[in-house]
Each structure stands twice: as structure tokens, then as C-alpha cells.
KETOR-238664 format. One line per 5 residues: their letters; for each residue x, z, y of N, C-alpha, C, O, CB. Coordinates in nm, 3 decimals. Glycine has a CB too. Example, Ala and Ser with C-alpha at 12.3 -4.5 7.8 and 13.67 -1.06 7.14 Angstrom:
% KETOR-238664
as = 1.319,0.780,-0.569,1.230,0.780,-0.450,1.320,0.780,-0.330,1.424,0.846,-0.332,1.131,0.905,-0.447 | 1.285,0.708,-0.225,1.367,0.714,-0.106,1.290,0.787,0.003,1.341,0.804,0.114,1.408,0.572,-0.060
This chain:
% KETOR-238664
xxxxx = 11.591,11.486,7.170,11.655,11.510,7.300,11.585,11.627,7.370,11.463,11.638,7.364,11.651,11.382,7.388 | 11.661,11.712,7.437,11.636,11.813,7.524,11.544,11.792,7.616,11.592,11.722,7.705,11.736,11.848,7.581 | 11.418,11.825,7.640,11.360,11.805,7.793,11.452,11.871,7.870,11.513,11.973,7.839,11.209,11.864,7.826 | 11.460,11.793,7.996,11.552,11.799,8.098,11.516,11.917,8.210,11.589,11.954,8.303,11.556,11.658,8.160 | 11.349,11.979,8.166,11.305,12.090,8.267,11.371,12.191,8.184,11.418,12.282,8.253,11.132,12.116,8.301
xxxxx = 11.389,12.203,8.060,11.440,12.330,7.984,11.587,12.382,8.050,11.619,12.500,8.058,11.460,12.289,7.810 | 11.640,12.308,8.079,11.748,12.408,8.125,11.728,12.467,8.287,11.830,12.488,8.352,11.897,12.325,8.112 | 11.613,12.488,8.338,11.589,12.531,8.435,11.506,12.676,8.387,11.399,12.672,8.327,11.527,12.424,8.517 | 11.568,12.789,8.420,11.532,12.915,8.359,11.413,12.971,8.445,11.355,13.070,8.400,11.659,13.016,8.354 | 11.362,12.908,8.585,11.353,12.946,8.707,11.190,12.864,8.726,11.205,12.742,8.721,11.498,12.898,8.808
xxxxx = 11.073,12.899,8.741,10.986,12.772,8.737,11.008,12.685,8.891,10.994,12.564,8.906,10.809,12.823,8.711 | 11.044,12.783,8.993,11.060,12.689,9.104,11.184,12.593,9.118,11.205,12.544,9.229,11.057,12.765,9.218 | 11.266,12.566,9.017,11.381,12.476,8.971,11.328,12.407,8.916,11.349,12.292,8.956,11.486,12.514,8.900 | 11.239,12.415,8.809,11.165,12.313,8.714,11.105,12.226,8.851,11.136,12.111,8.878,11.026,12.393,8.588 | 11.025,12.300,8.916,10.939,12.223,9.005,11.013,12.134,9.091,10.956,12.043,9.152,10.858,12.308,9.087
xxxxx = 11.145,12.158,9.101,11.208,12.094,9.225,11.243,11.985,9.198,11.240,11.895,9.282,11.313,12.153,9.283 | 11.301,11.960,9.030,11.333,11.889,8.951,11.250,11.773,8.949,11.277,11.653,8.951,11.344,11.950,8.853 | 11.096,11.863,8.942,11.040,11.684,8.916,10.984,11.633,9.055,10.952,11.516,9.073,10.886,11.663,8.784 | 10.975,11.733,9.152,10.952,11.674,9.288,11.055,11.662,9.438,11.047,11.604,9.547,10.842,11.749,9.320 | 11.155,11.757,9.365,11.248,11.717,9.465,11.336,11.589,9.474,11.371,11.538,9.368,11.326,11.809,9.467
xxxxx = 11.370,11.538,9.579,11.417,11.456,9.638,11.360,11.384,9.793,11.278,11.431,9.871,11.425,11.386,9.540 | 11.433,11.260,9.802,11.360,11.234,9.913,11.217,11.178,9.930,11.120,11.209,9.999,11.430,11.165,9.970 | 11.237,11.105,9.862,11.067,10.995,9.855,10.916,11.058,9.738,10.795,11.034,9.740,11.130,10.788,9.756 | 11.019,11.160,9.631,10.919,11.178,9.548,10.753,11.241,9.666,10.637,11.201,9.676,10.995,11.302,9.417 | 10.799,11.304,9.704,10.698,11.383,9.764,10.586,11.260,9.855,10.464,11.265,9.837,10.787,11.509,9.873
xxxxx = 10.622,11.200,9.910,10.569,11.083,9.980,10.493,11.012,9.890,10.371,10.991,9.887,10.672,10.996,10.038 | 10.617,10.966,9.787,10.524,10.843,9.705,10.353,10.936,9.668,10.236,10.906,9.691,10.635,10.786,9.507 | 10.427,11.069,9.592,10.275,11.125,9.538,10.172,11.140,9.653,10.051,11.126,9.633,10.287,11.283,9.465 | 10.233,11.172,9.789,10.098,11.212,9.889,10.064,11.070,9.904,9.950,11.037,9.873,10.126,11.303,10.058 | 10.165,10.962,9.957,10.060,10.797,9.921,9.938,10.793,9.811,9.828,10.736,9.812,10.172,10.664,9.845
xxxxx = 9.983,10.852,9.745,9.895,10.788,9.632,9.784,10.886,9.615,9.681,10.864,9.552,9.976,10.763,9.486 | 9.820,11.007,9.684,9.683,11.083,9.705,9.553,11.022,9.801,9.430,11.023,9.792,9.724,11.220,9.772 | 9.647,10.972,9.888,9.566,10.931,10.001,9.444,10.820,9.975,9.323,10.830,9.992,9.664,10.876,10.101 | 9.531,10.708,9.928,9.527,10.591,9.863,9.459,10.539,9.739,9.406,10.429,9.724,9.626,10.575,9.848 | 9.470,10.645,9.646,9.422,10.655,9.505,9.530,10.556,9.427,9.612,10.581,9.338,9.250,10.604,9.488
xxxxx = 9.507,10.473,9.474,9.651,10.339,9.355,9.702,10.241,9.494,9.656,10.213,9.605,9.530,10.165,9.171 | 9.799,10.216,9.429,9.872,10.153,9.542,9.979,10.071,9.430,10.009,10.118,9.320,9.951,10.279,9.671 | 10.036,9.914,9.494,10.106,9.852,9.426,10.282,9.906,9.488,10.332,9.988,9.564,10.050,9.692,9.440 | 10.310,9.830,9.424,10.485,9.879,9.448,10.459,9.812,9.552,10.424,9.899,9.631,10.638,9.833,9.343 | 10.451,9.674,9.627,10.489,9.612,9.763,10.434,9.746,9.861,10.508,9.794,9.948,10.399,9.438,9.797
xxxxx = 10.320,9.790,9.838,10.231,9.865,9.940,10.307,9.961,9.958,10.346,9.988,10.071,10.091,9.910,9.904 | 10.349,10.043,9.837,10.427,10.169,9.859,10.579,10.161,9.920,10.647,10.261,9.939,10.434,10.237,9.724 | 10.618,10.033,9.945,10.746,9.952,9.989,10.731,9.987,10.127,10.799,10.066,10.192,10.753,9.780,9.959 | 10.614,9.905,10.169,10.600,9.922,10.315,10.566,10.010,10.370,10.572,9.996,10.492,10.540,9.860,10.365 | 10.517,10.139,10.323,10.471,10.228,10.381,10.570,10.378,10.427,10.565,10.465,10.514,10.365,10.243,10.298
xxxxx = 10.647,10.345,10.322,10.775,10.458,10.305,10.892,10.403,10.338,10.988,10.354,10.278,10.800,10.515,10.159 | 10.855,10.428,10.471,10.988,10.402,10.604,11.159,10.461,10.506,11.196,10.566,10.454,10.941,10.563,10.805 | 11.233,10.289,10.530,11.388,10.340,10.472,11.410,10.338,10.338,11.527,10.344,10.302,11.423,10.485,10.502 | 11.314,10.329,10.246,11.336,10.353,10.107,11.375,10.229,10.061,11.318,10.132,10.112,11.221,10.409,10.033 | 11.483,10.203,9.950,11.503,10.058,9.916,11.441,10.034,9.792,11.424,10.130,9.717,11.648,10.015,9.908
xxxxx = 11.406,9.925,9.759,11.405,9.847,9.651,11.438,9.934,9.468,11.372,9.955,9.366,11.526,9.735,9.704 | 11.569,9.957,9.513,11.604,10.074,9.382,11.597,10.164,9.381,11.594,10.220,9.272,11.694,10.098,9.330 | 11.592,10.235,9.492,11.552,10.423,9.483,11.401,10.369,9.474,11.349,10.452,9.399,11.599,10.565,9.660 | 11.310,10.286,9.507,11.144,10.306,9.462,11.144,10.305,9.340,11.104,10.400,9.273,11.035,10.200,9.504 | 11.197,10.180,9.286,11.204,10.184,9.096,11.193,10.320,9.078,11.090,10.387,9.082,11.364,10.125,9.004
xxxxx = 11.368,10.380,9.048,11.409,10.492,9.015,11.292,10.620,9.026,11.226,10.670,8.935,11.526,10.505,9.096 | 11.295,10.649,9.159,11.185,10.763,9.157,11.002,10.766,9.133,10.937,10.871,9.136,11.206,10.812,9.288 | 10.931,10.602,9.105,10.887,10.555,9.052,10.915,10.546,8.868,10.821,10.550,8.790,10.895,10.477,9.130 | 11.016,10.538,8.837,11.047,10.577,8.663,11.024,10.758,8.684,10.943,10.826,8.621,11.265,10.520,8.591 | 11.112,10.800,8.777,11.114,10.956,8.736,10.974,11.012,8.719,10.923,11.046,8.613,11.188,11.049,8.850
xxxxx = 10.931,11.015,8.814,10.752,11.060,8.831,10.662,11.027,8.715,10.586,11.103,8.655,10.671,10.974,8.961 | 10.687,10.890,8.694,10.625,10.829,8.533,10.654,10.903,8.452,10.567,10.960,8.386,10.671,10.698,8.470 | 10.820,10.927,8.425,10.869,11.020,8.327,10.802,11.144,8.328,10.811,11.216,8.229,11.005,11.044,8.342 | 10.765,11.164,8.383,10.730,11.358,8.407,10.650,11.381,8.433,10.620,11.479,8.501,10.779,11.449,8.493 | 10.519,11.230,8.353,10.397,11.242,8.399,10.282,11.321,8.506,10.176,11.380,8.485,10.377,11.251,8.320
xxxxx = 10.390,11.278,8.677,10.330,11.242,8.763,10.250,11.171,8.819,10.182,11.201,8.917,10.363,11.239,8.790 | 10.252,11.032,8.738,10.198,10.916,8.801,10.197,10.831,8.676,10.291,10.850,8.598,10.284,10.857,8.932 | 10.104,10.736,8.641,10.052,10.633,8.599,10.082,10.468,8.630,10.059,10.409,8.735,9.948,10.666,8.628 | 10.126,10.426,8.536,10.210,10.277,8.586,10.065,10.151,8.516,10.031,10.140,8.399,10.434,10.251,8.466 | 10.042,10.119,8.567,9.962,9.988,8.496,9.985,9.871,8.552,9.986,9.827,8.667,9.815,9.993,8.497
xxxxx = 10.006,9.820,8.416,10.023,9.684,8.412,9.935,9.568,8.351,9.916,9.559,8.230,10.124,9.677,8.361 | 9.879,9.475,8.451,9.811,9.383,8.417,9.878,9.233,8.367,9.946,9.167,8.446,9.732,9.380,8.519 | 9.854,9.193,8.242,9.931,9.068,8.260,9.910,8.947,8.280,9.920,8.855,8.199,9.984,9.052,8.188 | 9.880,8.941,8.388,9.875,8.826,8.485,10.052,8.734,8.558,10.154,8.801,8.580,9.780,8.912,8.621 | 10.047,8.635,8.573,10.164,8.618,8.604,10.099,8.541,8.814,10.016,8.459,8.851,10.258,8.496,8.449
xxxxx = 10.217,8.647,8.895,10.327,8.695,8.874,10.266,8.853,8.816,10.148,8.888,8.820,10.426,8.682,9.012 | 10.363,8.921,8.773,10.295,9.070,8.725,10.248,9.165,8.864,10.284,9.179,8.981,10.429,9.172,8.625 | 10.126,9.229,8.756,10.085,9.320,8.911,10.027,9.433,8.850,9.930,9.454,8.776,9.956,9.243,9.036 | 10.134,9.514,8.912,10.127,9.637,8.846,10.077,9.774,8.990,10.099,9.752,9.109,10.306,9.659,8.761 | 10.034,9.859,8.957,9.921,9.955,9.027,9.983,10.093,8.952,9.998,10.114,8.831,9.724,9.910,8.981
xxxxx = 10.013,10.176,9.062,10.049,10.300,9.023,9.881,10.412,9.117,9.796,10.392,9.204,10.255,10.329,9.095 | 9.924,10.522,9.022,9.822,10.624,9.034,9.859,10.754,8.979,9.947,10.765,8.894,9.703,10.580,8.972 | 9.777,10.877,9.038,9.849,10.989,9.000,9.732,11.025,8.884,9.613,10.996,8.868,9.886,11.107,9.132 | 9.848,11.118,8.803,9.786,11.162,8.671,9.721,11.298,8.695,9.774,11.369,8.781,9.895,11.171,8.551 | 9.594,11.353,8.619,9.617,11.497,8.629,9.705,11.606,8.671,9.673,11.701,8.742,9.612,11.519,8.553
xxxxx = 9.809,11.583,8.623,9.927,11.659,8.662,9.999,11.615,8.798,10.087,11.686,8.847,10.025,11.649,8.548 | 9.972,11.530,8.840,10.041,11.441,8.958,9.934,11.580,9.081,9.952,11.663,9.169,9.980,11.193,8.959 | 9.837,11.525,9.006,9.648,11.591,9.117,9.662,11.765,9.150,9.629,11.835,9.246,9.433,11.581,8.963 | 9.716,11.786,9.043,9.741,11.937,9.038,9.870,11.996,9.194,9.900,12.106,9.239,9.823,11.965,8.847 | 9.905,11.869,9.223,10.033,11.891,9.322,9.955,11.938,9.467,9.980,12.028,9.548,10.138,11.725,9.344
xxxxx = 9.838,11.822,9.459,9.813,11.832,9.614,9.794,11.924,9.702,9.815,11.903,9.821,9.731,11.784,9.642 | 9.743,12.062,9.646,9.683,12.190,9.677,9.835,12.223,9.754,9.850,12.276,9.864,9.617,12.299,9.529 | 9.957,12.171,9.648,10.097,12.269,9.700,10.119,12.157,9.880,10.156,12.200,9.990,10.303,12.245,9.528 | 10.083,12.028,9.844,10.137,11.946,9.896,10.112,11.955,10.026,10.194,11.934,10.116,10.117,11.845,9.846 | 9.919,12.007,10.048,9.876,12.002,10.162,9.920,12.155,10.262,9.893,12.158,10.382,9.724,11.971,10.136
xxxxx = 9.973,12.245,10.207,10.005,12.341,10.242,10.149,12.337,10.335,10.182,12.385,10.444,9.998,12.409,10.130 | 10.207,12.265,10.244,10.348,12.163,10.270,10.322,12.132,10.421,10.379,12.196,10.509,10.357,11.994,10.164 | 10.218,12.014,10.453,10.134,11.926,10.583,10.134,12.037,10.664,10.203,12.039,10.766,9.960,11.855,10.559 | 10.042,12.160,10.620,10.018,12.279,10.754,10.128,12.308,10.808,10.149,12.293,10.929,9.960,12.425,10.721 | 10.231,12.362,10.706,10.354,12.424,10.736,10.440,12.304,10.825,10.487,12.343,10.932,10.431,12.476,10.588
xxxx = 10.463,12.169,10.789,10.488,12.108,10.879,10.436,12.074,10.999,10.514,12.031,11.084,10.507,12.047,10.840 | 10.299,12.086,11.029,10.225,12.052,11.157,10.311,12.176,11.237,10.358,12.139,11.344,10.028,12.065,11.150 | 10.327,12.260,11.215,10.395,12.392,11.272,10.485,12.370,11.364,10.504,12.460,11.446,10.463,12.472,11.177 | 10.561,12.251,11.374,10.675,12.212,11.429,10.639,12.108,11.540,10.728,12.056,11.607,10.767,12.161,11.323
């Protein structure tokens, strides 16, 4: 199967791809902040987001090794997300992001 960044000819398309949307950007600065955080935590913290867009953009980020899923098996399951190298590499863009918004 095709990686899904290849048809982006453009690197700031690639980039948008794996961080654009609404929550991606949040979940990763949570988890900067935070270091690991469970799905309930990241529930409550990210005002508006439901239940299935966390999954979802939680799978995407995993996918595109942003972020780190662990799972302990304990019952009930308790699983702990964290950013990967590549997740870490964001923050430099991310905090620049913060200035440019304090601006307002």
C-alpha cells in the first residue's frame, strides 16, 4: 500500500496531513506538557472533543508515528499515550505556533 504522505508533492501538505485537523495539535501539545497521559485525561482536558474523534485522531498520530500507545494488561485496560521522537521533533514548530497566538 501507498503511504498516504506520498501523494503530497509539497512538504508543508505532508505536514498538514499528519497534523492538521482540529485536536491533533492539542492532543500532541498535552502530551508535551504532560509527558503521558491516559485517554480519560486527554478526554477531559480537550474542551468539545468526543469519544470518537479522540480514538480516530489518537489512531492517526499512532499511525504516523506521532505518539506511542501502551498497553498494560490489567483489567479494566489502561492504556497511556506518549510522544515519540518524531512526535518531540514537533514542539520547536508548536511553541512558535503559542507565540504567534499570544499575539492576539
Amino acid at each position: 500500500m501507498k503511504n498516504k504522505l506520498e501523494k503530497y508533492n509539497c512538504p508543508l501538505g505532508r505536514t498538514l496531513a499528519v497534523i492538521g485537523g482540529k485536536y491533533k495539535v492539542m492532543i500532541i501539545w498535552f502530551l508535551y506538557q504532560k509527558k503521558v497521559l491516559r485517554y480519560g485525561e486527554l478526554q477531559k482536558i480537550i474542551e468539545g472533543i468526543t469519544p470518537k474523534m479522540l480514538t480516530s485522531q489518537l489512531r492517526e498520530l499512532e499511525e504516523d508515528k506521532i505518539i506511542i500507545r501502551k498497553v498494560y494488561p490489567v483489567v479494566p485496560p489502561h492504556v497511556e499515550y506518549s510522544l515519540t521522537d518524531r512526535g518531540e521533533s514537533l514542539i520547536p514548530i508548536l511553541l512558535e505556533m503559542k507565540k504567534w497566538g499570544e499575539l492576539f
